[in-house]
N, C-alpha and C positions, 0 to 999 in steps of 0.2 A: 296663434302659435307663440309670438312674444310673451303675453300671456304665464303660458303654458310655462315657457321656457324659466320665466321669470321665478317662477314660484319653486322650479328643479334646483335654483341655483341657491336660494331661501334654504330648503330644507335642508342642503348640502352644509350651507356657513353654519350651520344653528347645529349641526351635528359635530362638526370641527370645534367649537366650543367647548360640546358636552365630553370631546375626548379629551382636550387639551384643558379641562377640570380636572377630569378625573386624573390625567398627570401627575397635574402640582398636590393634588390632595394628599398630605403627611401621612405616613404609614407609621406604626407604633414606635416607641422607643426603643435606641440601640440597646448594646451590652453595658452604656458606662451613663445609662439615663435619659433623662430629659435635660435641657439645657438651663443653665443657670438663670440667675439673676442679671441685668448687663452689667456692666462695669462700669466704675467711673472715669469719668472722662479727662485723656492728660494732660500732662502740663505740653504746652505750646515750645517747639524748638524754637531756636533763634534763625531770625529771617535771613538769608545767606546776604542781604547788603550789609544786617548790622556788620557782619565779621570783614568788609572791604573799607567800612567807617573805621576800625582800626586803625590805618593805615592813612586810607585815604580822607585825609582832613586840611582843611586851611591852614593848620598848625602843623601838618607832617609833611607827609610827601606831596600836598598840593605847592606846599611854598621851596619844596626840596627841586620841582622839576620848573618852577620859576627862577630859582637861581641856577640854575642850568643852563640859564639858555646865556648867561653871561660869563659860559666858561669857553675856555678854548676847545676844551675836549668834545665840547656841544657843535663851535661853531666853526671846527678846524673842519677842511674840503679832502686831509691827507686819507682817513678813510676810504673814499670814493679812487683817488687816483691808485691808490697803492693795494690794493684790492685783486687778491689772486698772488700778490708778489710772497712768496713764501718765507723771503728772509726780512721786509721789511713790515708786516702784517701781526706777528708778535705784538709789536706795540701800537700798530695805526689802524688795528679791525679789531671788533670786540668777539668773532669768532676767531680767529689767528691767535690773539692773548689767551682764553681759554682751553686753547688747545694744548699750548704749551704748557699751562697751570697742570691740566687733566694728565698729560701723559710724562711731567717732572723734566721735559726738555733737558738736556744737559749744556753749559755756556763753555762745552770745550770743544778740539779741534778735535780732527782725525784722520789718518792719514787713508788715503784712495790707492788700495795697493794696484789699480791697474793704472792709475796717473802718475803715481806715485809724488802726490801734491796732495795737500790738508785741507780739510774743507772743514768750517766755520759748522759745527750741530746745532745751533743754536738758529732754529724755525721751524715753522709750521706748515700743518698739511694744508697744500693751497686750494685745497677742495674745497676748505671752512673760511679760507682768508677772506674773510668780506662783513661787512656788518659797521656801520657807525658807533663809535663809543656809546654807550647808553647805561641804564640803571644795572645790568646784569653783568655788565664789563666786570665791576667792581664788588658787586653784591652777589652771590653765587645762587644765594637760596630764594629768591624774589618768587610770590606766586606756588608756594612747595605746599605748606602748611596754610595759607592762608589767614596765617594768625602774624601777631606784633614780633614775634620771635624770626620772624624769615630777615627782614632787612638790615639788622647790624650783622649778619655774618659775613665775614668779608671770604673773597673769592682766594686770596694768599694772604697768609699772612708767614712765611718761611721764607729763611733767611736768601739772601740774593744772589750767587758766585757770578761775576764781573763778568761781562762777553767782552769785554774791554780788555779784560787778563788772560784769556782762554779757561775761567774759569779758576785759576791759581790764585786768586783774592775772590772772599766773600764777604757782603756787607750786612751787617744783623745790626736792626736795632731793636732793640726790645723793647723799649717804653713805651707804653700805651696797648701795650696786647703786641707788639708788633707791627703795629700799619704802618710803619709810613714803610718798611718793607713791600707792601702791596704798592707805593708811589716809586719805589726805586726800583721794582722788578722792571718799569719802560725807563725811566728818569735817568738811565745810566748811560755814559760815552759809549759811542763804539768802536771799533777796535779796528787796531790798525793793521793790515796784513802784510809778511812777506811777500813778494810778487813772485818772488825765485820759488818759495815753497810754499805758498800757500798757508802757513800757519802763522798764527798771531807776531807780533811782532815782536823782538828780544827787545823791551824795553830796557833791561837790566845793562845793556852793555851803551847805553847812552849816558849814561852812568860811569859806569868803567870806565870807558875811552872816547873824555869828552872831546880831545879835538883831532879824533878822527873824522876824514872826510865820510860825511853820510851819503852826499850826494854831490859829481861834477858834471853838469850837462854841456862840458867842454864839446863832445864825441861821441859819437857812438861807442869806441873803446872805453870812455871813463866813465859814460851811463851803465855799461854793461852787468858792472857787483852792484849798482843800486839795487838796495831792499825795496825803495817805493821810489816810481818816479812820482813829482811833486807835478799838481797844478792847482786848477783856482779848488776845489770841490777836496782837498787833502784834508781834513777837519778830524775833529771827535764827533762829531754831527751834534744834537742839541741836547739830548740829554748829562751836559754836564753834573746839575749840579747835588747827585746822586753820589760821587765820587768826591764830592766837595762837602759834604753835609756830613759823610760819615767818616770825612779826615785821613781819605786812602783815596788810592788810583791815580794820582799824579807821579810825577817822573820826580822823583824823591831825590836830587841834590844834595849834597854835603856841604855846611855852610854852619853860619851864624846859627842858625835861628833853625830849633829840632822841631819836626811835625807831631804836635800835639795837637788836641782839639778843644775849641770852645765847648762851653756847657751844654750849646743847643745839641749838639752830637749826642748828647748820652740824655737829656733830661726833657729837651723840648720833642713833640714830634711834628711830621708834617700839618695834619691836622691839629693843631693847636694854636698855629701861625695863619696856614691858609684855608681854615674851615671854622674861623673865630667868627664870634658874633657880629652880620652882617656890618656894613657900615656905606650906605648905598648900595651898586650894586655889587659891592666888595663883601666877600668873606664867606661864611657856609659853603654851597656845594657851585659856588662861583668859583673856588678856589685861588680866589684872585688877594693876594697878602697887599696890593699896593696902595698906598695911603690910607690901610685899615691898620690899625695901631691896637685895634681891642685886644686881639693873641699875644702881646707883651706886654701889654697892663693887667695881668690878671695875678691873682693870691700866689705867692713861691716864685714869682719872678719877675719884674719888672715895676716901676709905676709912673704914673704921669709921660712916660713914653709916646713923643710927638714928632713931625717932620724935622720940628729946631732944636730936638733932641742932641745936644753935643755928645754926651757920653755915651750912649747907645746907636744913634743913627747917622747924624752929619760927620762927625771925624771918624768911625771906623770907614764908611764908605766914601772920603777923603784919602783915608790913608793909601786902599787898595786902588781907589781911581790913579793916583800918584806913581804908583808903582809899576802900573799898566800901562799906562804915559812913559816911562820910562823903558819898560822894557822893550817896549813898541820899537822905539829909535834905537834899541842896543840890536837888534834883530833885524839886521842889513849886510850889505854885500855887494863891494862898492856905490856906496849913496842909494841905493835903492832898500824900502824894505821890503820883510818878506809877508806884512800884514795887509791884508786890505783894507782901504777906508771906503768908505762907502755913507756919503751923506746924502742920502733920498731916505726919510724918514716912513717912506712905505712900505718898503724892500728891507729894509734895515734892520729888524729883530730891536738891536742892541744900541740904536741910535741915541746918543746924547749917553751912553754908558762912559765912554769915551772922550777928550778934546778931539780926536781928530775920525771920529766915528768909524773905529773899525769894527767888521762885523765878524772877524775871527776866521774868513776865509782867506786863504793865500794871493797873496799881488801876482797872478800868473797869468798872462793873454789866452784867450778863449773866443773867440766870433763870437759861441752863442751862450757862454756862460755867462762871460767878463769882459763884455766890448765896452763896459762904459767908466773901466780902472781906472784911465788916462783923466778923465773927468775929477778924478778925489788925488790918484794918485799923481805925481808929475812923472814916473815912468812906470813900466809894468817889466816884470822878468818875460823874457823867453819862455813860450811855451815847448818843453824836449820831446814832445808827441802830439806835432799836429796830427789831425786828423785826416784822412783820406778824398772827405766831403769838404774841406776846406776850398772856397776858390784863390787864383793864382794869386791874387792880390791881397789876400787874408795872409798866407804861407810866407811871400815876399816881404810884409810889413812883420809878420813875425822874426822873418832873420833880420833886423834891424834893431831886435832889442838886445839888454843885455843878458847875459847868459848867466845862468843862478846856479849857485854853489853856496853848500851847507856845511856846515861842521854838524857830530854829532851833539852837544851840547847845544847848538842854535836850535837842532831839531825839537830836542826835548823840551826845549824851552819855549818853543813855539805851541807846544803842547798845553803846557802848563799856562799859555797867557789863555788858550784856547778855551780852558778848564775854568780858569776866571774870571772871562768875561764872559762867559756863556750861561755861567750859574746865577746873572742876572743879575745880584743883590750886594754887588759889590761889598762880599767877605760879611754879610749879616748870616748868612747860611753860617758860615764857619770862618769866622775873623783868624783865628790862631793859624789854622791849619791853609789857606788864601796864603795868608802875610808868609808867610815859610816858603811855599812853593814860590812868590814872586821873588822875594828878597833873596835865594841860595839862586834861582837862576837865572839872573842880575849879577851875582857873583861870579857862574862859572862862565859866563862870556868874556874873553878881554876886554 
C-alpha cells in the first residue's frame, strides 16, 4: 500500500511541473516588439553617510558640540526648573523660544478688559515650554536638507522690540547678517511692572520727577500709590547686557555726559567677541569671551590686546568699577544701602565685579530669599510685605529694621547700577554708553 501510495504522489509532483512549465513558457511578442539590448549599468548614488560627513566631521560640528558642553546655555539646570512656565520659557526652553520666533510674539502689554489690568504678551504656549537649550534653539534648519546649507541659518535674525519697554524701544543690530539680534531676542532686561495696573512701568517720569517719592513704606497709607513694592528679588533680572551693547534701555538722565555709543555697538557683533577663535576652553560655541582675547586682536580692530591691556581692557573696566563703587554708597537711606553685597563667590554671579561684591539684588529681609544680608550687609531694609508663611519670630525681627524709602531718581538709578553690573564686562560691551548712564545718575542724587 505505501508502495502504491508512493508512486500516486510521484506522478502527481512530475505533472505539477509540467504545468508550472508550460506557464512560464514565453508566448510571441507584443505590439512594441521584442525587448531590447540591456542597458548599461549606472552611475552609483552617493551613500547617505557621505552627505552626514558633511557636517559631521572633527573639524565641524563634532568640535562645535565639544565646545558646548563649556557653555552655559549647555550646562545652565534653568531649563529643567522653568519648564511649562509660559512667561519665563521664551528664553530658558528651546521649545518656548521657538515658539515665540514662529508665531512673531509681540514684547507689548494689553489691557484685560474684564480685570481691567495689563498683562505682559510677551510668552509662550506652555504646551511647548520644555526642551534644554541645544543645536535647534539657535539653528532653525538642522537636519531639513541634510546638506552643508542647513546649519548657518539662524532661527532669528529680526530686529528685537525691548520687553523691558513694553515693546516702545527696539534693538537692531545689523552687522554681521544681524545675529547678535538672535543673542539679544533672550539677552534683554526685564521689565518692570505697575502693580496698580499691570502695565510696564513709566520709566519716563523717573526722569521728569526725580525727587519724587517712589516709594515710603512708612504705612500702609504711604505704600498705598506705590508703583512697585520693593524687596530682595526687585532687579532687571540678568539679561542686562542686551540694553547695554546697543546703547538703549537704561533710565537716560540728563547730565554731563550724552548717551552715545562705543564702536562695538555698530561694528563688532556678539559673535566676534564670544565665538572667536577657541582659546582653551574659551571662545567658539563655548561662548565664553573671558580671557579669550583672539575677538579683539583681529584685522579692523584691535591689536596685541591682552589682560595688561591699559587702553582697551584695565582702565576702561577701572573707570566703570569706580563708578559703581560710587554709586553703590550714593544709593542709601539713612546709612543703609539699597544694594546688596553678597560675598559667597558661589551664589554670587558678579563676585569680585565689585569692592564690596554686590550682586545687583536689593538689601531687603526675606527668611527665604535674603536671610544671609546681615552677613555682607551691616543692616538690611524692612521687608513692606511679609509674607503670611512667615514664623512669629521672622515677622518680629522684621519690625526691627529700618524702614526703606525711595526717591524717584534713587529708583532709576538703582536700575542703571543694575544694567551695569549685570552686563558683566565692566563697560567693554559699551564703555561710552556704561560711563553715561553711571556718571548722570551719580549726578541726579544729592
Amino acid at each position: 500500500m505505501k508502495l502504491q501510495k508512493f508512486f500516486k504522489l510521484a506522478i502527481f509532483a512530475l505533472a505539477l511541473m509540467a504545468f508550472g512549465a508550460a506557464c512560464v513558457k514565453e508566448g510571441p511578442p507584443g505590439k512594441d516588439g521584442a525587448n531590447g539590448a540591456t542597458g548599461a549599468v549606472g552611475k552609483d548614488g552617493v551613500d547617505a553617510n557621505q552627505t552626514c560627513k558633511m557636517c559631521h566631521t572633527p573639524t565641524k560640528v563634532d568640535i562645535i558640540a565639544v565646545q558646548f558642553q563649556y557653555s552655559k546655555h549647555e550646562t545652565g539646570e534653568t531649563a529643567i526648573s522653568e519648564s511649562g512656565n509660559a512667561g519665563c520659557s521664551p528664553c530658558h526652553t528651546q521649545g518656548g523660544f521657538q515658539d515665540v520666533v514662529k508665531r512673531n510674539v509681540p514684547a507689548t502689554f494689553t489691557l484685560n478688559a474684564t480685570t481691567g489690568k495689563y498683562v505682559n504678551d510677551y510668552s509662550c504656549n506652555a504646551a511647548v515650554a520644555y526642551g534644554e537649550l541645544l543645536c535647534r534653539t539657535c539653528h532653525s534648519s538642522i537636519h531639513e536638507t541634510y546638506t552643508s546649507t542647513d546649519l548657518p541659518k539662524l532661527t532669528t535674525t529680526a530686529a528685537v522690540p525691548m520687553t523691558f519697554w513694553g515693546g516702545k524701544k527696539t534693538i537692531n543690530l545689523t552687522q554681521d547678517g544681524g545675529s547678535s539680534n538672535l543673542c539679544i531676542k533672550c539677552h534683554q532686561p526685564r521689565p518692570f511692572t505697575n502693580r496698580l495696573t499691570g502695565n510696564v512701568l513709566d520709566y519716563a517720569s523717573l526722569i521728569s520727577s526725580p525727587t519724587a517719592i517712589f516709594f515710603d513704606g512708612t504705612s500702609s497709607t504711604t505704600m498705598a500709590p506705590a508703583l512697585i513694592i520693593p524687596s530682595y528679588r526687585t532687579h532687571t533680572h540678568y539679561g542686562a547686557l542686551g540694553a547695554i551693547v546697543a546703547g538703549m534701555g537704561g533710565i537716560e538722565f540728563l547730565g554731563t555726559l550724552g548717551y552715545a555709543s562705543a564702536k562695538h555697538a555698530t561694528v563688532a557683533s556678539c559673535a566676534d567677541c564670544h565665538m572667536a577663535a577657541t582659546n582653551g576652553g574659551n571662545g567658539g560655541h563655548s561662548f565664553v569671551a573671558i580671557n579669550n582675547f583672539n575677538g579683539c586682536n583681529v584685522t579692523g580692530c584691535h591689536a596685541g590686546v591682552t589682560a595688561s591691556d591699559a587702553k582697551y581692557w584695565t582702565n576702561p573696566r577701572s573707570t566703570i568699577k569706580g563708578l559703581l563703587a560710587q554709586l553703590a554708597t550714593k544709593l542709601q537711606s539713612g546709612g543703609v544701602e539699597f544694594l546688596n553685597r553678597n560675598g559667597d563667590s558661589a551664589s554670587n554671579l558678579w563676585y569680585g565685579i565689585t569692592t564690596n561684591n554686590y550682586d545687583g539684588y536689593m538689601n531687603v529681609y526675606d527668611p527665604a530669599t535674603n536671610p544671609a544680608g546681615p552677613t555682607y550687609n551691616t543692616k538690611q531694609f524692612r521687608n513692606p510685605a511679609p509674607a503670611s508663611s512667615w514664623t512669629a519670630d521672622q515677622k518680629a525681627y522684621n519690625l526691627t529694621l529700618p524702614i526703606l524709602k525711595m526717591t524717584n531718581a534713587q529708583f532709576g538709578a538703582m536700575i542703571n547700577f543694575q544694567l551695569c553690573l549685570r552686563e558683566y564686562s565692566l563697560g567693554i560691551h559699551n564703555l561710552d554708553y556704561s560711563k553715561a548712564l553711571l556718571t548722570n545718575s551719580l549726578a541726579i542724587i544729592p
